[in-house]
C-alpha positions as CSV (number, residue, x, y, z in Angstrom):
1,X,95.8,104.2,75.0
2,X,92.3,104.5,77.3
3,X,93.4,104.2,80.9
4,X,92.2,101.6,82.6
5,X,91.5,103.5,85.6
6,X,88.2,105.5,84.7
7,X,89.0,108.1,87.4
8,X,91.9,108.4,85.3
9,X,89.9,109.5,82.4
10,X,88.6,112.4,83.9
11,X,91.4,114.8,85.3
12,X,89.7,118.0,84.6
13,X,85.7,118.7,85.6
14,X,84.7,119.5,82.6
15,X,85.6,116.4,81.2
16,X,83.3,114.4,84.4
17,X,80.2,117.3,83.1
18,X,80.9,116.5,79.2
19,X,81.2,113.1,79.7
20,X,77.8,112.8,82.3
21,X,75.9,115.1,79.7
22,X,76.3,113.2,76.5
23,X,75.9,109.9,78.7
24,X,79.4,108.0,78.6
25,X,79.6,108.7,82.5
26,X,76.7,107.2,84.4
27,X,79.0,105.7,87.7
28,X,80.0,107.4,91.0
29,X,82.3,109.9,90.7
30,X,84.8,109.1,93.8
31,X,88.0,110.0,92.7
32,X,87.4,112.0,89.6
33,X,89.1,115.4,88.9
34,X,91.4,115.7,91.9
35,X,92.0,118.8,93.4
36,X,88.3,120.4,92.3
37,X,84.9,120.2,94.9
38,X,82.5,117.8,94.2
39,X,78.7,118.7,95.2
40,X,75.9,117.4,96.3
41,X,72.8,118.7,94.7
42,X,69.1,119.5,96.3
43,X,66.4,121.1,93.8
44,X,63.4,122.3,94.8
45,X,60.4,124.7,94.3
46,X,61.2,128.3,95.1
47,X,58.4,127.9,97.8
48,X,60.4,125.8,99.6
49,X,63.8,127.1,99.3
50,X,63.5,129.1,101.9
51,X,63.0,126.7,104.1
52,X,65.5,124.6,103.2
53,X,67.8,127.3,103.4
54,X,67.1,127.6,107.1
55,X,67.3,124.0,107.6
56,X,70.6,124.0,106.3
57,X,71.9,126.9,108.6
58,X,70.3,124.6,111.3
59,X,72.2,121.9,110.7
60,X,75.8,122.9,108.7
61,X,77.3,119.9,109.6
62,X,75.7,117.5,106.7
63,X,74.5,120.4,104.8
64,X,77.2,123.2,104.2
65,X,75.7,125.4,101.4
66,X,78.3,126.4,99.0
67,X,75.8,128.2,96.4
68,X,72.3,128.7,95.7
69,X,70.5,129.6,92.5
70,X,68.4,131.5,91.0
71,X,64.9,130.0,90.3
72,X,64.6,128.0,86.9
73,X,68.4,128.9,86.2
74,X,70.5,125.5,85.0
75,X,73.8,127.6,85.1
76,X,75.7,128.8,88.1
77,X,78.8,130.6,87.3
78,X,79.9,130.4,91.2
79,X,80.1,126.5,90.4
80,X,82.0,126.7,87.1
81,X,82.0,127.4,83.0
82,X,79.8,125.6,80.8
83,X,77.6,123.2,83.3
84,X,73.9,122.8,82.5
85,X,72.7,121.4,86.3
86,X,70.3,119.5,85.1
87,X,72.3,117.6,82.3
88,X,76.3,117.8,84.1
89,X,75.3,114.6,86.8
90,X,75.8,111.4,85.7
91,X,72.6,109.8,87.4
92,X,69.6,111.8,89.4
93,X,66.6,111.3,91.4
94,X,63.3,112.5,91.1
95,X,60.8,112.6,94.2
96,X,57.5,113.3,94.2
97,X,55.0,113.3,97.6
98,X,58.4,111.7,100.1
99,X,59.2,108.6,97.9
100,X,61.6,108.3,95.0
101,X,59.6,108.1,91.8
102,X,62.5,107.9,89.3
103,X,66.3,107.5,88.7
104,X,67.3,109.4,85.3
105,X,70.3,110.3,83.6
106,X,69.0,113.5,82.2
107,X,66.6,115.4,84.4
108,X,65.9,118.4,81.3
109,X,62.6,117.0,80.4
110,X,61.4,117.4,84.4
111,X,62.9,120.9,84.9
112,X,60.5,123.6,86.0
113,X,60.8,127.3,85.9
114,X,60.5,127.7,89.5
115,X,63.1,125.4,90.7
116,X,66.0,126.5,92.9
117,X,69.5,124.5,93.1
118,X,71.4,124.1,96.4
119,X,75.0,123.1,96.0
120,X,76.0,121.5,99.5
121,X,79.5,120.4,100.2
122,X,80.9,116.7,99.2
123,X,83.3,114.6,101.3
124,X,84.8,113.4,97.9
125,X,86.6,116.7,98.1
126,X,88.9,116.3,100.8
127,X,89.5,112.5,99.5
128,X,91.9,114.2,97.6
129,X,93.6,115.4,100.6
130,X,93.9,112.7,101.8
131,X,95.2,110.5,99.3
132,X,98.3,113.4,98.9
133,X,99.0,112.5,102.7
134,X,99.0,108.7,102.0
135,X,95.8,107.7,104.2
136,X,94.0,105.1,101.9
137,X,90.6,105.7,101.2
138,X,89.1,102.3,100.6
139,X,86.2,102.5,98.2
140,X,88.2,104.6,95.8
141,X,90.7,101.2,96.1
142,X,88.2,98.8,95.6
143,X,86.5,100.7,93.0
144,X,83.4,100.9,94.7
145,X,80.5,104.1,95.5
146,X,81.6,105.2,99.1
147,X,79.3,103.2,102.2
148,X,76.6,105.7,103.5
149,X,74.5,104.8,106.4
150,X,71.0,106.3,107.8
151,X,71.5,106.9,111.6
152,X,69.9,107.7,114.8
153,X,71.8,111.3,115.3
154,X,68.2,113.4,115.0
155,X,68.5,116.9,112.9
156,X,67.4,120.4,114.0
157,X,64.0,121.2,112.2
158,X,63.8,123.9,110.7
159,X,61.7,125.6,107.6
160,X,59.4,122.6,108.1
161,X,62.0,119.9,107.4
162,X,63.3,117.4,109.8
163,X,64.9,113.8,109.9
164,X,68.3,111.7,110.5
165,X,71.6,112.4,109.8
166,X,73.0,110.1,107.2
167,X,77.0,109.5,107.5
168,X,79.7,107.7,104.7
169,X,82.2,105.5,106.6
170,X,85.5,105.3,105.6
171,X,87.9,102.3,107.5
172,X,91.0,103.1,108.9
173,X,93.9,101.7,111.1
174,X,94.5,103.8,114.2
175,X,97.2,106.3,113.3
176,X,95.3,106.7,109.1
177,X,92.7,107.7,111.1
178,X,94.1,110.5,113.8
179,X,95.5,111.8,110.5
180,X,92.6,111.4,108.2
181,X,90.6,113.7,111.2
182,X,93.4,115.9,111.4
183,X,93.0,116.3,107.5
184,X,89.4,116.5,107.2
185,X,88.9,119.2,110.3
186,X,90.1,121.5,107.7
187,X,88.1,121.4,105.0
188,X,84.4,122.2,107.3
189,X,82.8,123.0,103.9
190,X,82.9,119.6,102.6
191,X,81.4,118.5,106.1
192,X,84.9,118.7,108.1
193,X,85.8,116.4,110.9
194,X,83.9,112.9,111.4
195,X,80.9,112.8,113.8
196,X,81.9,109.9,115.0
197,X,84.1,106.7,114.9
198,X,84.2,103.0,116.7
199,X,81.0,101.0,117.6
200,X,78.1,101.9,115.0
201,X,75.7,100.9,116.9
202,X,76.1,103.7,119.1
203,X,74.8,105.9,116.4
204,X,72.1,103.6,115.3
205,X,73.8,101.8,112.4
206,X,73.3,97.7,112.9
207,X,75.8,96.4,110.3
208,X,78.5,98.2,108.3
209,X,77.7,95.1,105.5
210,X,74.2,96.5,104.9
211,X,74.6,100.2,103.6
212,X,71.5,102.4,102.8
213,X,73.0,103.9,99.8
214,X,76.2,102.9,98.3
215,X,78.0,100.0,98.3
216,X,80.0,97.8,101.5
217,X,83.5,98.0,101.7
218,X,86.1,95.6,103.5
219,X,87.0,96.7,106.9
220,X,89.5,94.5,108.7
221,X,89.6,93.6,112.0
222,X,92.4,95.9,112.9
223,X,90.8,99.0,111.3
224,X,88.2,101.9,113.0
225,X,85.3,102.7,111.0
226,X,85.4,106.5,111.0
227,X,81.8,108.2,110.1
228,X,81.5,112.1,108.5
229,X,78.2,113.7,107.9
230,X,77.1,113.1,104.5
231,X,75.4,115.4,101.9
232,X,72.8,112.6,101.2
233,X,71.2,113.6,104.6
234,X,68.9,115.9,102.4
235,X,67.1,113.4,100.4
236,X,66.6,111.2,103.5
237,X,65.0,114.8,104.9
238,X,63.2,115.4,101.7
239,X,61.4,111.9,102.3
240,X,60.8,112.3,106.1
241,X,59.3,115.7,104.8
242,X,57.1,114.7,102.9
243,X,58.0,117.1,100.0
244,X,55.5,117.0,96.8
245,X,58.5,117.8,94.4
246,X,62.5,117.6,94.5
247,X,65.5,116.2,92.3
248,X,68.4,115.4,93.9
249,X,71.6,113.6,92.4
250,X,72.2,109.8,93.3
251,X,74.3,109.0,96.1
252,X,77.8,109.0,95.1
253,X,77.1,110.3,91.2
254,X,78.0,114.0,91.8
255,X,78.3,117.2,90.7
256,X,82.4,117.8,90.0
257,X,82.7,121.8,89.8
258,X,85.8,124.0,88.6
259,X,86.1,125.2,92.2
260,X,89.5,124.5,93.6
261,X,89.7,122.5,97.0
262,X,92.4,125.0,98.5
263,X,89.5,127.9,98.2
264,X,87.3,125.2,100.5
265,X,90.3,124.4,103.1
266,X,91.7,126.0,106.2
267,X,95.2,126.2,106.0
């Protein structure tokens, strides 16, 4: 019998890569292949890579770089076995001059020789950890991609890319969420404690019903919105940047890798 849960489908990460690269995957991946880290993904031109690379060390909060590759290479053994990074993600984006030019499902047929991939640290990895210490995480409940807002916390330049921070909010009564900060301080690879919680609007976000990327969840009237850096900060950076050529993966549709989240965590 075919679970009904599709998380439930995929347990391993190979099965998330298989299943993105022959297409039966196309959603987010929240969820999927517990106990493994989940990437974001940032391609460029080696002649910016450099650059990014400094931005990143700038600003390790939303961008924790957890491998980099070699130019043109679609495999990166640091990541896992048998992944092809431009087939393994079950929905891209392509950018061209700042401004999204295409959403694809297959980015092969755009892949250049001179393109380096940066692997930068998820928040769905420590989702698992959370859900083995019974703090609810609400999007996985409602079956949704996780709420991610642009903000008004300003980045370090650096390399000659600049912007916002973007955050993912994740509800929580008072004591889920003293224990869901407790839980996430350890895990600063995948972006580590929140930046911040309470009142939005003190970090520029004007309605929690109105994400950028992703989809609202419910948040009830007795819960704190709690707010990590988010590994989609990048792509809003590549547009402030203005950069002539980038693929990135679509919010939420990640990378799932064979790394194990105890080799990411403090304990």
């Amino acid at each position: 019998m075919v679970p009904t849960d599709r998380s439930q489908r995929f347990l391993r990460p190979e099965d998330v890569r298989l299943a993105a690269r022959n297409g039966s995957l196309v959603g987010p991946t929240a969820g999927m292949a517990n106990g493994f880290v989940q990437v974001n993904l940032v391609i460029l031109p080696e002649e910016q890579a450099n650059g990014f690379l400094r931005f990143c060390q700038a600003n390790p909060k939303p961008c924790p770089v957890l491998a980099v590759s070699e130019p043109g290479a679609r495999q990166c053994e640091v990541l896992g076995q048998d992944l092809d990074i431009a087939r393994d993600v079950p929905s891209y984006r392509v950018y061209r001059n700042g401004k999204l030019a295409s959403t694809l499902n297959d980015v092969s047929g755009v892949w250049r020789d001179d393109l380096v991939t940066f692997a930068i640290g998820c928040s769905f990895s420590f989702e698992h950890a959370l859900l083995q210490n019974a703090v609810p995480v609400r999007h996985i409940e409602e079956e949704r991609n996780v709420p991610m807002y642009k903000t008004s916390i300003a980045l370090q330049p650096a390399g000659g890319f600049h912007g916002k921070m973007v955050v993912s909010m994740r509800p929580f009564r008072a004591k889920a969420a003293i224990r869901a900060i407790q839980i996430t301080t350890r895990f600063p690879q995948t972006h580590g404690a929140p930046v911040h919680l309470g009142d939005p609007s003190l970090i520029g976000i004007q309605s929690l019903e109105s994400p950028d990327y992703g989809d609202a969840v419910s948040v009830a009237s007795n819960e704190v919105p709690v707010f990590w850096a988010c590994g989609v900060t990048p792509q809003q950076v590549l547009m402030d940047s203005g950069i002539e050529f980038a693929i990135t993966h679509t919010p939420g549709h990640m990378l799932v890798t064979d790394i194990p989240e105890s080799q990411v965590a403090l304990f």
